[in-house]
GUKENU-884291 format. One record per residue (C-alpha): residue in one letter; x, y, z. Coordinates in steps of 0.001 Angstrom, whole numbers, padded with zeros to 6 digits, always signed. Example, Ala and Ser with C-alpha at 12.3 -4.5 7.8 and 13.67 -1.06 7.14 Angstrom:
# residues 2
a+012300-004500+007800s+013670-001060+007140
//
This chain:
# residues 362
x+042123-041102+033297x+039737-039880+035771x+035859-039098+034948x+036151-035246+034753x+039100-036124+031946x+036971-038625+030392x+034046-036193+030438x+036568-033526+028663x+037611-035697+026060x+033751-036547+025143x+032493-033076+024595x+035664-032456+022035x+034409-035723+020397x+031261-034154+020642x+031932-031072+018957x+033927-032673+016333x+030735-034573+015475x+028427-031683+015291x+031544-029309+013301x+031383-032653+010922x+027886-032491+010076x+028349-028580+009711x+030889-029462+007142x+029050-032076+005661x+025923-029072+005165x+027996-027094+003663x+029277-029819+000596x+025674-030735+000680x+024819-026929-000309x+027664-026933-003251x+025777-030263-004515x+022849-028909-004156x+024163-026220-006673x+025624-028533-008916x+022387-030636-009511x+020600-027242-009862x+022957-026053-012442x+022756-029315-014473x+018760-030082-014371x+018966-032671-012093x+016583-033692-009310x+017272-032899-005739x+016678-036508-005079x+018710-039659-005724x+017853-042815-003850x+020486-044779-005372x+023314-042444-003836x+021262-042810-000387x+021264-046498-000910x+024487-046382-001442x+026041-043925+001334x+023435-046309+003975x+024776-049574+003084x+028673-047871+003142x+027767-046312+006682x+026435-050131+008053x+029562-051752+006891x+032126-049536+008101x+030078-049759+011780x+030454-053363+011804x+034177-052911+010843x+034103-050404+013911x+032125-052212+016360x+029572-050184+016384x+025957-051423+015551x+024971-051304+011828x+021543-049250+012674x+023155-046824+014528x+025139-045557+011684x+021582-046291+009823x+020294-044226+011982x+022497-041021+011549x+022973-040890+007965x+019161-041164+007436x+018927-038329+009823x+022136-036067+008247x+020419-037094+004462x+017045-035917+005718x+018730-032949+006809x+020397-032444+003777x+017504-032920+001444x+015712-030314+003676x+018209-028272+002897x+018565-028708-000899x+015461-028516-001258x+014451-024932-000195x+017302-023637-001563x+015771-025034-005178x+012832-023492-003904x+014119-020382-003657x+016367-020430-006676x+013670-021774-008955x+010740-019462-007260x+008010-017959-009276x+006867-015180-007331x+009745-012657-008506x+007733-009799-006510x+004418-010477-007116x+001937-010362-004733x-000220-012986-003080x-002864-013316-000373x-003118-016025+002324x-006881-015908+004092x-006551-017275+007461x-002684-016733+007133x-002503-016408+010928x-003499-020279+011433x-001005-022671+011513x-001275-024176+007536x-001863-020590+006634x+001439-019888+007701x+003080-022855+006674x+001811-021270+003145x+002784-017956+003867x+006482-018799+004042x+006209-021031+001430x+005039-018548-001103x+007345-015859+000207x+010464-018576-000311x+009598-018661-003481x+009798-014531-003986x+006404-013366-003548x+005600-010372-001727x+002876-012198+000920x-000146-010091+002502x-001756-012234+005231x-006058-011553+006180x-006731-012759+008735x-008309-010961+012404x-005826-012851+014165x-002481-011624+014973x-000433-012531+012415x+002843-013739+012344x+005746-010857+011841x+007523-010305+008999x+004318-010089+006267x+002235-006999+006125x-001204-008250+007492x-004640-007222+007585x-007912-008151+009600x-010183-008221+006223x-009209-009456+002951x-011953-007664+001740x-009742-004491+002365x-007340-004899+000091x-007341-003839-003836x-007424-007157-006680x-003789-006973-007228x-002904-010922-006105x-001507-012928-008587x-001976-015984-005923x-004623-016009-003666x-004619-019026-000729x-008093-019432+001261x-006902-021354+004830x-009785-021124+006696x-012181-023442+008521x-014415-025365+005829x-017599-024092+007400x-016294-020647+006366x-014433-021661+003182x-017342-022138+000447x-018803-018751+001733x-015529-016917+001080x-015067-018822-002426x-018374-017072-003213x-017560-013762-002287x-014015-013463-004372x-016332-014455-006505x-018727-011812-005967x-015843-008879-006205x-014562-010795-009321x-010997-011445-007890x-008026-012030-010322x-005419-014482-010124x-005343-018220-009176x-007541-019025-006356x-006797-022177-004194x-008651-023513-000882x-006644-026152+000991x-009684-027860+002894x-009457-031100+003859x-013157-031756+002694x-014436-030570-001049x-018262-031854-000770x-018901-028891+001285x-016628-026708-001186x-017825-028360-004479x-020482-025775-005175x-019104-023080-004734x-015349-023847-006238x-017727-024501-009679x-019687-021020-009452x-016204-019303-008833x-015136-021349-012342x-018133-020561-014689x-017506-017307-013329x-014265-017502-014946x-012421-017262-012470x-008605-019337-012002x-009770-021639-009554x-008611-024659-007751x-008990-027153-005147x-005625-028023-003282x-005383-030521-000456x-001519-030705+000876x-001595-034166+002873x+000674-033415+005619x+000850-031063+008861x+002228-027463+009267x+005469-028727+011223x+006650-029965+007783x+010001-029225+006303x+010746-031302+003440x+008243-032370+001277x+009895-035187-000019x+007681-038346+000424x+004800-035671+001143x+001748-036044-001116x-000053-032993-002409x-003632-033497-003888x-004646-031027-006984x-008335-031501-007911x-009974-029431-010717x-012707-027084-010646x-013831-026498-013666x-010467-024422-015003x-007214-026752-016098x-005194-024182-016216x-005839-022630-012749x-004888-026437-011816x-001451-025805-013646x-000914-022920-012265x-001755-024430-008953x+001030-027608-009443x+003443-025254-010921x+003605-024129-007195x+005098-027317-006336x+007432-027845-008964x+010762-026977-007591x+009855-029516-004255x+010473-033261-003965x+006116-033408-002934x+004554-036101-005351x+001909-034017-007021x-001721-036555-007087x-004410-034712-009646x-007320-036361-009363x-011542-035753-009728x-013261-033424-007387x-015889-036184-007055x-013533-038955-005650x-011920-036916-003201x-014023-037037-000182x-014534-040942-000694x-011087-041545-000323x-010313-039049+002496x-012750-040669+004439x-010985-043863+004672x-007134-042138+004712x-008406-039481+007363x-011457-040028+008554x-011319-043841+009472x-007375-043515+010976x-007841-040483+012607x-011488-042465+014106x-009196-045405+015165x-006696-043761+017171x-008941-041292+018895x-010928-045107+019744x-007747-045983+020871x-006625-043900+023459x-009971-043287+024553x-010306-046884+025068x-007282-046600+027504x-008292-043365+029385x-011408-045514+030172x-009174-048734+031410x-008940-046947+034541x-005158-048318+033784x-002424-046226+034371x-000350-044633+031472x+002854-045068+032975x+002414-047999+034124x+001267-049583+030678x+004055-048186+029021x+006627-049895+031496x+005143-052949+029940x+005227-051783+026685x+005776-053585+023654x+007230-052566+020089x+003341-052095+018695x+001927-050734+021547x+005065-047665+021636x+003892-047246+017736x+000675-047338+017899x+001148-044637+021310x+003030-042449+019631x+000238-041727+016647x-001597-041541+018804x-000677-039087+020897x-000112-036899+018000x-003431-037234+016810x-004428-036337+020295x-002549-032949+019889x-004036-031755+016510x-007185-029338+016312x-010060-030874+017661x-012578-028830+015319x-010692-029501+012138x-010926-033295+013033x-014285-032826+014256x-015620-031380+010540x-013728-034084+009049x-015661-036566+010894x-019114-035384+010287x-019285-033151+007158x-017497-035753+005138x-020692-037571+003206x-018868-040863+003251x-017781-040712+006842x-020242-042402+008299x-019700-045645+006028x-015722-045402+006828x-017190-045297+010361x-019546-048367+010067x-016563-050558+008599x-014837-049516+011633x-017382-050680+014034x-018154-053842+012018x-014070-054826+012197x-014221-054229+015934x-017282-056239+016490x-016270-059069+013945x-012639-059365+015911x-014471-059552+018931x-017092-062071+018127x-014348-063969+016883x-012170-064413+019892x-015682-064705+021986x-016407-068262+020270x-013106-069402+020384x-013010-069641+016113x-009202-069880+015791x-009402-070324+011896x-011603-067277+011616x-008808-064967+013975x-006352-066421+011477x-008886-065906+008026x-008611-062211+009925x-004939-061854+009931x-003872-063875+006702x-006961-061640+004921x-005194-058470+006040x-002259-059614+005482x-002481-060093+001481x-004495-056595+001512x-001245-054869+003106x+000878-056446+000435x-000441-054687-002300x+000730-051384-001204x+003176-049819-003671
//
């Protein structure tokens, strides 16, 4: 066969691949149903397990390399869980018409929350004095619009948040009240006035990005204000995703997220500043590259993409930051003295001390 017949026959194996995953969606959806129907969760690693390990051995009994097939049925399972799980989204929503608000719905986790609520069947008003994003009625000032939001998400910057929490406040707003900062110190105040107001208020912290689909493996952070069951109301939210749902104190919050955000997001901006100040070429570094270099790269350059001003209030209007930050330098500094004198049994002290930290992760 010649290369244009060759060529041919590879774009019919080609489509047959991509009509077999269609296929493959489509049973997914009727399962989906099924486990819907019978109370049962969206999730089940043991199948997964199971269809993985079948996928590696039939590649080896194909020739074919045991993480490639890996590779695809993780991707067609992610697919399908993405799939399941906004239809239980939709089929279990809560909203059934009612209205909610989303302040700063024309930012990009604003509208990530926008089409969540409106999956699950509320009717979604966006404030915000940005263009919004078509398809929800919008307005420039929340302050416009009449106390008739049974949900009401604040998605602005934290500078602005507390000062907003105070005026729903103020105009004694109904409904469950949420901010989704990434910081609470700055919040705390003012989330507890809104409560002995008596109003249903909560703190909410989703820990991932607005590019996310499935929330499976996602962790989203509930922290009470003052009113349990505005925290209820708040999880209830999540209940028909895969997210694991964390409640835990206001107080603790920052503390934490100063070591999970503050000190990674530190060490990668360190890191690729550290390399635009090599005077060594990109390219040319990643022609050398090496499996922990690529990983560490590609965080990095993700971090390097996100919204400098959200990382920059994360940095220094987190109270604990600067202690996160300290350890950092002190790490550095230690590593470096280190290797400077030569101490071999302290580099490996380093290494076997991190290494029985790393093992205690769940």
């Amino acid at each position: 066969m010649d290369l244009k017949a060759l060529r041919e026959r590879l774009t019919a194996i080609d489509r047959r691949i991509v009509e077999l995953a269609a296929e493959r969606q489509a049973v997914v959806e009727q399962i989906g149903q099924v486990k819907r129907d019978a109370g049962q969760a969206t999730r089940d690693f043991a199948r997964e397990k199971q269809v993985i390990e079948t996928a590696r051995k039939q590649a080896v009994e194909l020739g074919l390399p045991p993480r490639l097939a890996e590779a695809l049925m993780r991707l067609l399972i992610e697919s399908s869980l993405t799939k399941q799980e906004r239809a239980r989204v939709q089929a279990e929503g809560r909203g059934q018409g009612q209205q909610a608000l989303v302040i700063g719905g024309a930012g990009k986790m604003g509208r990530w929350f926008a089409d969540f609520l409106d999956s699950q069947g509320y009717r979604v008003t966006i404030a915000d004095p940005a263009p919004a994003a078509s398809g929800y009625t919008s307005v420039a000032d929340w302050r416009s619009t009449p106390d008739e939001f049974q949900v009401t998400v604040v998605s602005t910057p934290i500078a602005l948040t507390a000062h907003l929490l105070d005026e729903l406040g103020e105009q004694g707003r109904s409904g469950l009240i949420f901010d989704i900062g990434s910081l609470k110190t700055p919040l705390m105040p003012a989330l507890r006035r809104l409560a002995e107001r008596g109003a249903q208020v909560a703190s909410v912290h989703p820990m991932f990005g607005p590019d996310t689909e499935l929330l499976s493996g996602r962790h989203v952070l509930f922290l009470e204000a003052g009113n349990p069951s505005a925290t209820r109301a708040a999880r209830a939210l999540f209940e028909s995703t895969m997210a694991e749902q964390i409640e835990m104190p206001l107080d603790d919050h920052d503390r934490l997220i100063a070591y999970v955000l503050g000190l990674s997001h530190a060490l990668n901006i360190a890191f690729f500043s550290a390399l635009a100040d090599s005077g060594e070429s990109l390219p040319r570094l990643s022609e050398l590259s090496s499996t922990t270099f690529d990983a560490q790269l590609g965080v990095a350059a993700r971090v390097a993409q996100e919204n400098p001003d959200l990382y920059f209030e994360i940095q220094s209007q987190n109270p604990f930051g600067e202690e996160a930050l300290r350890v950092l330098r002190d790490a550095v500094e230690r590593v470096g003295a280190t290797v400077a004198a030569g101490d071999r049994d302290a580099f490996v002290a380093l290494m076997e001390r991190g290494r029985g930290y790393l093992e205690k992760r769940a």
